[in-house]
Every structure is written in C-alpha cells, then in structure tokens.
N, CA, C and O atoms as a GROMACS GRO file, in nm:
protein
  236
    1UNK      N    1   0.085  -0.116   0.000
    1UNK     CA    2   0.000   0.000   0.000
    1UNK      C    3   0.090   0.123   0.000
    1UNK      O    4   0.198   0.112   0.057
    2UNK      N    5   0.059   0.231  -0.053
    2UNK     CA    6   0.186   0.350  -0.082
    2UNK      C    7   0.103   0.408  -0.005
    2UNK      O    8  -0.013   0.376   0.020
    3UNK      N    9   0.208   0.554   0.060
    3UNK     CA   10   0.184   0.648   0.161
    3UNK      C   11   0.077   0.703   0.151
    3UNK      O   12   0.014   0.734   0.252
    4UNK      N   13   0.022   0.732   0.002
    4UNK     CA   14  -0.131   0.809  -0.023
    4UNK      C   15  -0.238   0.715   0.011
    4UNK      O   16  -0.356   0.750   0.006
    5UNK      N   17  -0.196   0.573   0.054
    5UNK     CA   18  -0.317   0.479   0.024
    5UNK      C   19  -0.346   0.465   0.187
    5UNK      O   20  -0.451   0.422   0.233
    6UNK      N   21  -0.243   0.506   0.258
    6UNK     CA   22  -0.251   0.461   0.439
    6UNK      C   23  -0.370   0.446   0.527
    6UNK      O   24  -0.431   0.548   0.559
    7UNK      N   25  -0.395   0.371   0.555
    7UNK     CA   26  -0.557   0.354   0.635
    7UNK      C   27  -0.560   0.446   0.717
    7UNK      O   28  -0.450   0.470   0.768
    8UNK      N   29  -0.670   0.526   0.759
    8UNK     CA   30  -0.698   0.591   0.860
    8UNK      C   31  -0.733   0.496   0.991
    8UNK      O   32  -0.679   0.539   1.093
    9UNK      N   33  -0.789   0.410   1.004
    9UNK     CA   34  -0.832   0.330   1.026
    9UNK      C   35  -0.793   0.155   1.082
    9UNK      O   36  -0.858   0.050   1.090
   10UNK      N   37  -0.641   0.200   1.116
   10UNK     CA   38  -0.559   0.085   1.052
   10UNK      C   39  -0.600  -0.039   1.186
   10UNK      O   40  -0.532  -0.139   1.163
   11UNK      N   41  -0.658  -0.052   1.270
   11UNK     CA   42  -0.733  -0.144   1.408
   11UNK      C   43  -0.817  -0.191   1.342
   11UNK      O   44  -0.852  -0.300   1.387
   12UNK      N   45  -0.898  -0.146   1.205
   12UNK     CA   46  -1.008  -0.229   1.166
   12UNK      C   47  -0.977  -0.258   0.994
   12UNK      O   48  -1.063  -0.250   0.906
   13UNK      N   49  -0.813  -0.296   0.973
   13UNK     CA   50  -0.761  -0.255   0.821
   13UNK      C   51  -0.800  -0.386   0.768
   13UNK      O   52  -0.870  -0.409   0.670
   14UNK      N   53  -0.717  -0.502   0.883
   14UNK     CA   54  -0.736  -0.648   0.837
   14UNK      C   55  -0.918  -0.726   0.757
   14UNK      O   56  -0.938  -0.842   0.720
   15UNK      N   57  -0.990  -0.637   0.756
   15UNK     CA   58  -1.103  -0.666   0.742
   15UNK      C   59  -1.182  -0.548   0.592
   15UNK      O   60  -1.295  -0.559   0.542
   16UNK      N   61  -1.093  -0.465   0.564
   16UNK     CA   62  -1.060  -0.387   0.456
   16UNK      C   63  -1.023  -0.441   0.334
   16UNK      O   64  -0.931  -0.520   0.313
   17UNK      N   65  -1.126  -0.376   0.230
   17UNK     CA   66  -1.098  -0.430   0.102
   17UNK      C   67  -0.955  -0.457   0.024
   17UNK      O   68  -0.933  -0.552  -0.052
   18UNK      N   69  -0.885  -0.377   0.052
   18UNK     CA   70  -0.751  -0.316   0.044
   18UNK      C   71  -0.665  -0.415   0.077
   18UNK      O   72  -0.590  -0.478   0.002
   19UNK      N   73  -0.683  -0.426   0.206
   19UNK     CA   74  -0.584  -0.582   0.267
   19UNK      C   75  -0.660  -0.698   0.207
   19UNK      O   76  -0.587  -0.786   0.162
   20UNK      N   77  -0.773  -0.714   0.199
   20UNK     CA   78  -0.791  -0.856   0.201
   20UNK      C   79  -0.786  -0.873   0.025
   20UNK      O   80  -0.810  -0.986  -0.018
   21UNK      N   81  -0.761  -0.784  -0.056
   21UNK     CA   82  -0.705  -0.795  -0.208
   21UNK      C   83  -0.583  -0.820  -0.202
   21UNK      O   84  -0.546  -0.904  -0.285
   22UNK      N   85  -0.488  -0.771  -0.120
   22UNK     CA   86  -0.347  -0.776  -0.089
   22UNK      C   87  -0.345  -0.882  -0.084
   22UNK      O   88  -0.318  -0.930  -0.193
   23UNK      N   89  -0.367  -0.981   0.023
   23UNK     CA   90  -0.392  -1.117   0.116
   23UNK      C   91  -0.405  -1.240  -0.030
   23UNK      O   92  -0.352  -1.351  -0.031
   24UNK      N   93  -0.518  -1.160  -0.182
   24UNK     CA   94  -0.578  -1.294  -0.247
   24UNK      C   95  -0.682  -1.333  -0.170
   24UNK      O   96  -0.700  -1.453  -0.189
   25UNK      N   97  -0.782  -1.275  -0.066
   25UNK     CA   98  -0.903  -1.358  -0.042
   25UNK      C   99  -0.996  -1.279  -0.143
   25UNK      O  100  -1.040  -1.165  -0.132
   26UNK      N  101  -1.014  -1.369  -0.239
   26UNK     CA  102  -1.107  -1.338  -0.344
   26UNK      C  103  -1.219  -1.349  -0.293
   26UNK      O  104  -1.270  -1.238  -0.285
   27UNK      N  105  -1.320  -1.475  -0.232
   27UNK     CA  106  -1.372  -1.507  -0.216
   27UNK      C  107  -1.490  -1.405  -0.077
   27UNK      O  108  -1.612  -1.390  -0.071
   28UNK      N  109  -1.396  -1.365  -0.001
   28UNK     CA  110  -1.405  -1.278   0.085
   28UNK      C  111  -1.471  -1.133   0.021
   28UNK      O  112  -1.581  -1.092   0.059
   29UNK      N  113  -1.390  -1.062  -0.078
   29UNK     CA  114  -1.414  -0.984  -0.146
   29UNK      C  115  -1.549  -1.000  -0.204
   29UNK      O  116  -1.655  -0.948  -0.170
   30UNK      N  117  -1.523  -1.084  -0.298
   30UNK     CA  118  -1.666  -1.125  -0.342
   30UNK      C  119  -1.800  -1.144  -0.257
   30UNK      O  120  -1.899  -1.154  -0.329
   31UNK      N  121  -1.824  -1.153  -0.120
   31UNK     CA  122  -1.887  -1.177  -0.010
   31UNK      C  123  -1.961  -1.038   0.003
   31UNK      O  124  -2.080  -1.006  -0.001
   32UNK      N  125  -1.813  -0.949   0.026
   32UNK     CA  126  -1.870  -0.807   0.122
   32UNK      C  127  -1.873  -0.696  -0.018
   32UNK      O  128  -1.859  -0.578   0.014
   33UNK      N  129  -1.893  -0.728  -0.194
   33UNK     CA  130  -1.885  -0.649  -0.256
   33UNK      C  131  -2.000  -0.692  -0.375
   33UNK      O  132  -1.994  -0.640  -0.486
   34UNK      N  133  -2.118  -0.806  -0.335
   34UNK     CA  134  -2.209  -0.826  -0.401
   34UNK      C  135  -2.283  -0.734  -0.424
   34UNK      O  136  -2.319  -0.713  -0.540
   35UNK      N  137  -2.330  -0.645  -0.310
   35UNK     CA  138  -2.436  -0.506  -0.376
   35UNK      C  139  -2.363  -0.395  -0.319
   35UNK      O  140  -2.393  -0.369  -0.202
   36UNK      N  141  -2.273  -0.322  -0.374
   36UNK     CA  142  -2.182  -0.231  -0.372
   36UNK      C  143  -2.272  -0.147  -0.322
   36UNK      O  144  -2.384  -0.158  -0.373
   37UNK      N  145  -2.255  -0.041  -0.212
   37UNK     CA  146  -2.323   0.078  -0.186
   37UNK      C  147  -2.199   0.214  -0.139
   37UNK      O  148  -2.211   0.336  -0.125
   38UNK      N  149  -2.108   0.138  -0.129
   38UNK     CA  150  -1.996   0.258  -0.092
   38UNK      C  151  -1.900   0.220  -0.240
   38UNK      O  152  -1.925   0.137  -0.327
   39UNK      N  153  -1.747   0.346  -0.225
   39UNK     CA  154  -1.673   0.304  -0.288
   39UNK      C  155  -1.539   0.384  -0.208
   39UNK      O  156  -1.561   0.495  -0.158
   40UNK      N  157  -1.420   0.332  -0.202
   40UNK     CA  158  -1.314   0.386  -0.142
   40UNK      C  159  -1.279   0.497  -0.221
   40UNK      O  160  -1.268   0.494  -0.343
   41UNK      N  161  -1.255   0.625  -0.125
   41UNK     CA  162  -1.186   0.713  -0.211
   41UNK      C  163  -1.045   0.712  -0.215
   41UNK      O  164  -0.989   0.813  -0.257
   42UNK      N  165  -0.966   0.596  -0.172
   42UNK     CA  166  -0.841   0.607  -0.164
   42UNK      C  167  -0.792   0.457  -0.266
   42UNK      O  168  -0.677   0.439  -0.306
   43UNK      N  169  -0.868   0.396  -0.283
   43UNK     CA  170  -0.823   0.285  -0.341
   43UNK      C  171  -0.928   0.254  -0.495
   43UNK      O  172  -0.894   0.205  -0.602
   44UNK      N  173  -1.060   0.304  -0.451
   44UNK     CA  174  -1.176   0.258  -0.552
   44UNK      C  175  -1.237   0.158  -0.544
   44UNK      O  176  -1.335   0.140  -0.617
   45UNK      N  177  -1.188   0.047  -0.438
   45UNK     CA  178  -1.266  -0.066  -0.437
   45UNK      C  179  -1.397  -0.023  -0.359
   45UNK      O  180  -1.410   0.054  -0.263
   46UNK      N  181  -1.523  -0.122  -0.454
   46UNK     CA  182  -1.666  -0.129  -0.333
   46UNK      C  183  -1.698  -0.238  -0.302
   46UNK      O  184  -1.662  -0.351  -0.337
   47UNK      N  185  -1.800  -0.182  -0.204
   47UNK     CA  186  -1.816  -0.274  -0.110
   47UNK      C  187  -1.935  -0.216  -0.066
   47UNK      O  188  -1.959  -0.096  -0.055
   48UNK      N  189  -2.059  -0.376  -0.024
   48UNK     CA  190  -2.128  -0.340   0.073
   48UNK      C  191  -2.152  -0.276   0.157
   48UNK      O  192  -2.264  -0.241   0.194
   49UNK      N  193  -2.064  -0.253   0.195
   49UNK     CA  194  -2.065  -0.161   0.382
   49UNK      C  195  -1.985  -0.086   0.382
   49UNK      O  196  -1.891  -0.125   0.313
   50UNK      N  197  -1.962   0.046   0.443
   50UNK     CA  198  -1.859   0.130   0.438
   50UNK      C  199  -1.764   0.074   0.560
   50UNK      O  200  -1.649   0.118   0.564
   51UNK      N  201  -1.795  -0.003   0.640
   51UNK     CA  202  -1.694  -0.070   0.724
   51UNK      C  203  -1.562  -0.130   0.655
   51UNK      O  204  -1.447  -0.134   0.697
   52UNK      N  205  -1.616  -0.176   0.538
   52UNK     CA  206  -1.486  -0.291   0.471
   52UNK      C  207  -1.443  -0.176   0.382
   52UNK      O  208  -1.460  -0.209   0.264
   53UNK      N  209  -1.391  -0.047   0.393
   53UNK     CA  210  -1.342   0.035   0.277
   53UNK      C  211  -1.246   0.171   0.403
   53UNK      O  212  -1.315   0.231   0.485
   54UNK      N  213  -1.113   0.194   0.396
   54UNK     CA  214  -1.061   0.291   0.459
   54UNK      C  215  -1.135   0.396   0.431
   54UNK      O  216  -1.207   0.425   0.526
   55UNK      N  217  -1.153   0.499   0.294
   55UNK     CA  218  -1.186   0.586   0.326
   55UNK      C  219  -1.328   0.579   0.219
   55UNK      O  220  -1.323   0.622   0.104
   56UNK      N  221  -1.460   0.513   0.282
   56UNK     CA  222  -1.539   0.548   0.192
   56UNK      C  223  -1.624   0.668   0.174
   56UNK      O  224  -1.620   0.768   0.246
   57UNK      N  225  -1.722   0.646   0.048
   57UNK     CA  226  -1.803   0.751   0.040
   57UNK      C  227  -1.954   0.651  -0.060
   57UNK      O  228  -1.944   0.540  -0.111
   58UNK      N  229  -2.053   0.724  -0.060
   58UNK     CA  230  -2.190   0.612  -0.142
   58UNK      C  231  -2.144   0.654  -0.232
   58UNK      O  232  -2.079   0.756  -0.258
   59UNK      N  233  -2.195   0.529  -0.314
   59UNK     CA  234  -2.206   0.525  -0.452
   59UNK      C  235  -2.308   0.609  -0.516
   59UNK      O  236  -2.322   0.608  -0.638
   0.00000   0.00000   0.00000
C-alpha cells in the first residue's frame, strides 16, 4: 500500500478491502462487494458496507 493509500483506520484494516485484495481472499471480497453501496476514495474498491473500505463515500 503507498503512503497516499494509508488507512486511517488501521485497528479495523485487516477486514478492509484493500488488505484482504493484498492477502488474495477473493472469495471474501466477493462476499462483502455483491451489492456495492460505498466506494473507497483512496483505493476505488466497493463494497457493501462502508466498514470494509478505509476511506469510503456512497455510490
């Protein structure tokens, strides 16, 4: 992850789209990004919940 990408958030990162793309849990991803309602403004990945995204915002 580069310096612009740094979690704010980093106690609840392991559970972040961001890491768990890092990691290869596809499957995971695929779980928490079936009906996208947020999207990271630091990375772009979405996700269900703004929980699983460092810095989100709605779609």
């Amino acid at each position: 992850m580069s310096e612009k990408e740094d979690c704010p958030k980093p106690k609840q990162h392991p559970a972040h789209m961001c890491q768990l793309k890092h990691e290869g849990r596809i499957e995971e991803i695929d779980r928490h990004s079936a009906r996208p309602n947020f999207v990271c403004n630091r990375c772009r990945a979405k996700a269900d919940e703004e929980d699983y995204l460092c810095n989100p915002r709605p779609l």
